[in-house]
C-alpha positions in Angstrom: -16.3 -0.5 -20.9 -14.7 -3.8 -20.3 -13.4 -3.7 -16.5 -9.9 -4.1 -17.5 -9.8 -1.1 -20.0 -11.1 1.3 -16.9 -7.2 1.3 -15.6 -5.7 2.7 -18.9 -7.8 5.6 -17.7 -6.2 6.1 -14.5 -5.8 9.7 -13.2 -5.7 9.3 -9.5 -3.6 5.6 -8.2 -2.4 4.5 -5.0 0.4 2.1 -5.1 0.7 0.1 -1.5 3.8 -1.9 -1.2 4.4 -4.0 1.6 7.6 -4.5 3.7 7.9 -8.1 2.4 8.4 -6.2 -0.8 10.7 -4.1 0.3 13.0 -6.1 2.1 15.5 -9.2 1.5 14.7 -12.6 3.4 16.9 -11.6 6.2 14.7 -8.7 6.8 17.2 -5.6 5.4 15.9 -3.0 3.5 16.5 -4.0 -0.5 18.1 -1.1 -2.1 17.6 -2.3 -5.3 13.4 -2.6 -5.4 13.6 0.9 -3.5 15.6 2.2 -6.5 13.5 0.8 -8.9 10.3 1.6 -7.2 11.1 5.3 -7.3 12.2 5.0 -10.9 8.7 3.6 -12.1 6.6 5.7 -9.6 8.9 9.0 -11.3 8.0 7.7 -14.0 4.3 7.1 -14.3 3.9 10.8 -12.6 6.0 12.4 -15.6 3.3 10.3 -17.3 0.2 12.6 -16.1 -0.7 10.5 -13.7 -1.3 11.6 -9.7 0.5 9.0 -8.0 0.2 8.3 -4.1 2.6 6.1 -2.4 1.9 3.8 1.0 4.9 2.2 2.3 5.8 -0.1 5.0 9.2 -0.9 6.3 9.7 1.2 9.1 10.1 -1.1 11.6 11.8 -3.2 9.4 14.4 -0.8 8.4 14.8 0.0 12.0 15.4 -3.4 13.0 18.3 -3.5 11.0 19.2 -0.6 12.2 19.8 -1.4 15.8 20.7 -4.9 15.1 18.3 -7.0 15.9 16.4 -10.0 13.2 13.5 -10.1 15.2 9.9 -7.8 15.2 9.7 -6.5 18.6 6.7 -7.6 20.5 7.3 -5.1 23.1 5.3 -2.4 22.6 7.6 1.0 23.8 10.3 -1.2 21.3 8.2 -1.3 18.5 7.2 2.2 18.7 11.3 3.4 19.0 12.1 1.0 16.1 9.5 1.9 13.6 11.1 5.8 14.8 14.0 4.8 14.1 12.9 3.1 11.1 10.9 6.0 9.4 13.1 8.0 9.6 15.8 6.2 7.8 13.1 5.1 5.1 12.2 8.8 4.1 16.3 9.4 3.9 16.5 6.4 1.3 13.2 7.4 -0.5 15.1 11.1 -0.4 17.8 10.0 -2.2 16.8 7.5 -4.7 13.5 9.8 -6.0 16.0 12.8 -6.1 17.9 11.2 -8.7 14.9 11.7 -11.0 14.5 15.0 -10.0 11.0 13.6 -8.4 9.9 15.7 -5.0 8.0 13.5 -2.5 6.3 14.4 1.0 6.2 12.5 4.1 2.3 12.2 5.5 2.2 10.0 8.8 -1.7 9.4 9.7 -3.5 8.1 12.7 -7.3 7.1 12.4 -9.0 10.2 14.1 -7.3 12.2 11.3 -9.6 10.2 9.0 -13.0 10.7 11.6 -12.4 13.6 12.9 -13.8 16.5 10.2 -11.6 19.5 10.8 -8.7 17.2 10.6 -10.1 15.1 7.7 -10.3 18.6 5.4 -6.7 19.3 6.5 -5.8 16.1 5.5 -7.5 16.1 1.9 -6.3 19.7 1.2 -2.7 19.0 2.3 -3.2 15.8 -0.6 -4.6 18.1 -3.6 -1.8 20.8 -2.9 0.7 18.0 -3.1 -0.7 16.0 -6.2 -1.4 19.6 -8.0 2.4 20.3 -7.3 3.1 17.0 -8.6 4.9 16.1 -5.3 4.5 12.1 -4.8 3.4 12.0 -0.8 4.7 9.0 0.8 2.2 7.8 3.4 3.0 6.1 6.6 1.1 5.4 9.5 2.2 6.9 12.8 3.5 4.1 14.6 5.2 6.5 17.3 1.9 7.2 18.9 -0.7 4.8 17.0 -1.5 2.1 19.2 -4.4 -0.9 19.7 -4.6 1.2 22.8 -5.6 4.2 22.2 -8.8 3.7 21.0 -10.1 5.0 17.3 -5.9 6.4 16.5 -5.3 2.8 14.9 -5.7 1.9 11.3 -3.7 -1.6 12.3 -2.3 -2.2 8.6 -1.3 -0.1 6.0 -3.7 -2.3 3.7 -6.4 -0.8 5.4 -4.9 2.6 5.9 -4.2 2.5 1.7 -8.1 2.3 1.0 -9.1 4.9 3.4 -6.9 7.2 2.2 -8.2 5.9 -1.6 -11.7 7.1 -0.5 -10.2 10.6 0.8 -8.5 11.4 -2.1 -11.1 9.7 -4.6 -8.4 7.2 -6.1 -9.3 5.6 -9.5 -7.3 2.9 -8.7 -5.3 1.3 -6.0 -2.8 -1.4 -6.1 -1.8 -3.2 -3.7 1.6 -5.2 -3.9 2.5 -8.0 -1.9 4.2 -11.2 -1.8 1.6 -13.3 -3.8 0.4 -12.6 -7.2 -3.5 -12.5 -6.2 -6.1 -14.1 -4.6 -6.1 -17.9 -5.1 -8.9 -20.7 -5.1 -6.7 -21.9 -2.5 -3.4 -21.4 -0.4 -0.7 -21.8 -3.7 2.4 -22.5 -1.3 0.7 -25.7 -0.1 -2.0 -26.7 -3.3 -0.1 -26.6 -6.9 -3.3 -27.1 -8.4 -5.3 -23.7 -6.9 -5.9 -21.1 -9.6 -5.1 -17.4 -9.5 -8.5 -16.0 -9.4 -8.1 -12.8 -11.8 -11.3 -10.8 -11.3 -13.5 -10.2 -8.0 -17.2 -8.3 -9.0 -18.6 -9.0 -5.7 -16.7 -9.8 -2.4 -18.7 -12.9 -0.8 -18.4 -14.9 2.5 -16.7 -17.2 0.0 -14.0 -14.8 -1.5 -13.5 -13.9 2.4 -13.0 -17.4 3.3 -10.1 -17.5 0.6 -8.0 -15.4 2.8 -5.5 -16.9 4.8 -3.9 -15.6 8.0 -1.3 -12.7 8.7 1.4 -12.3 6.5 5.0 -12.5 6.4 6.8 -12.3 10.0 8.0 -8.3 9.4 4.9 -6.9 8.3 1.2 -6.7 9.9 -0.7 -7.9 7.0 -1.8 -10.9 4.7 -4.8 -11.7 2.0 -7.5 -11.0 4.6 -6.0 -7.6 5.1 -6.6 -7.0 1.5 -9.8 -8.4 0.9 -10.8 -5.7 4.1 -8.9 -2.7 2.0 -10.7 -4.0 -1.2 -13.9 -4.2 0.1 -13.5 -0.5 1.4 -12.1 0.9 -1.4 -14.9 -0.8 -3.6 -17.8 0.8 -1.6 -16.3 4.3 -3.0 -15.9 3.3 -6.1 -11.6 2.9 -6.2 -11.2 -0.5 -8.1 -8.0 -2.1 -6.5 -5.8 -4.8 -7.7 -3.8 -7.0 -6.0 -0.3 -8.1 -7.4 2.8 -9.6 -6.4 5.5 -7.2 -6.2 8.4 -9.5 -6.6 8.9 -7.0 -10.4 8.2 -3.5 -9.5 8.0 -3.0 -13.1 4.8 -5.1 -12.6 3.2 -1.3 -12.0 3.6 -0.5 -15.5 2.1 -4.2 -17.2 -1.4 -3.1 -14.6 -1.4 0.2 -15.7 -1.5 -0.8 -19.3 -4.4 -2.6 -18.7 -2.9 -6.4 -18.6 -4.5 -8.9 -16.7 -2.2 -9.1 -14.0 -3.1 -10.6 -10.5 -6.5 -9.5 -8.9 -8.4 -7.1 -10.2 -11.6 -6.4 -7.2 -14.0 -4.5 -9.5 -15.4 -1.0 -7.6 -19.1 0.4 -7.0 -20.4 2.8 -9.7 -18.9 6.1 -7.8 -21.6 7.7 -5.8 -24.3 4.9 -5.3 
């Protein structure tokens, strides 16, 4: 089966959108993808699919919040904002999948959820009972308490916090959305000539050393952080792809099978 048809097949995605996605230049929360992100998402789960959703913005959308155009660096601040933030994310997510009649759940994860057993069956059950509902959970992690800190309860980007929770819920796919359409032969906002590199089989020191730094200057993120999630997600046999999410409608072309961004190609599940 060629590599691309394997995503018409899709039972199981994750769909990880970042907050650059989310949000306008100035850093406010952009109603308009939000509405249409909840439209597709509705959408592809009235299509049989079991869809997961990982979203950023709450620190973002508590910035705006409490006025302020700058990520706090303080750590007690970032912890109130994101707070703050969440909570006024889950009210617009409320609202805009409620208008497709589409039921969501909020899940807010720290890493020893993920390592520590008891809590890591918890975890997964709560997951099926959701997806066999046909609820879409909405996955966050828990900023309020999850801190560098505290050793072990940091997943330290919701890149990486999207392919664990791939391998707990054996995804078939996961898609990561960002504000680049893939991985490039080199950085595309300073080389015209670098090439969008459309399919990853093995993920070298090479393919590592495409990677640039963090991301934008509201989220956590960047290329490197996706190469990681990739990487993990691959090792359990989740094939993930890597898009820009500029068109949220994009979900649909890479669900069809298009060639669309970066496709990282998984490990046969179970070797």
């Amino acid at each position: 089966m060629d590599v691309r048809d394997k995503i018409k097949q899709t039972k199981r995605v994750i769909v990880k959108i970042g907050t650059s996605s989310l949000t306008h230049e100035n850093g406010k929360v952009n109603l308009n993808k939000m509405e249409k992100l909840a439209r597709v998402l509705t959408d592809i789960n009235n299509s049989g699919k079991e869809v997961i959703l990982v979203s950023s913005g709450a620190i973002g959308a508590g910035m705006q919040r409490i006025g302020r155009n700058k990520r706090p660096e303080d750590l007690p601040l970032k912890q109130a904002t994101a707070a703050i933030g969440q909570a006024i994310l889950m009210q617009m997510y409320q609202k805009f999948f409620g208008e497709y009649n589409q039921v969501i759940a909020q899940i807010l994860l720290t890493k020893d959820v993920i390592e520590d057993e008891i809590k890591k069956v918890n975890a997964k059950n709560t997951f099926e009972t959701l997806l066999d509902l046909g609820v879409i959970p909405i996955i966050n992690e828990n900023d309020c308490i999850s801190t560098t800190q505290i050793e072990g309860y940091r997943f330290g980007d919701n890149d990486t916090l999207s392919a664990t929770v791939a391998q707990l819920v054996d995804a078939d796919t996961l898609i990561l959305l960002t504000d680049i359409d893939g991985l490039y032969t080199d950085n595309p906002k300073e080389n015209s000539e670098a090439k969008l590199i459309q399919q990853v089989n093995d993920i070298t020191p090479e393919i590592e050393a495409l990677a640039g730094g963090a991301g934008s200057k509201l989220g956590t993120g960047g290329m490197a952080t996706k190469i990681l999630a990739a990487k993990i997600a691959k090792m359990w046999g989740t094939d993930t792809i890597v898009a820009s999410g500029e068109q949220i409608e994009i979900l649909n072309t890479i669900l069809e099978g298009k060639e669309i961004g970066t496709w990282f190609v998984a490990d046969e599940k179970g070797l």
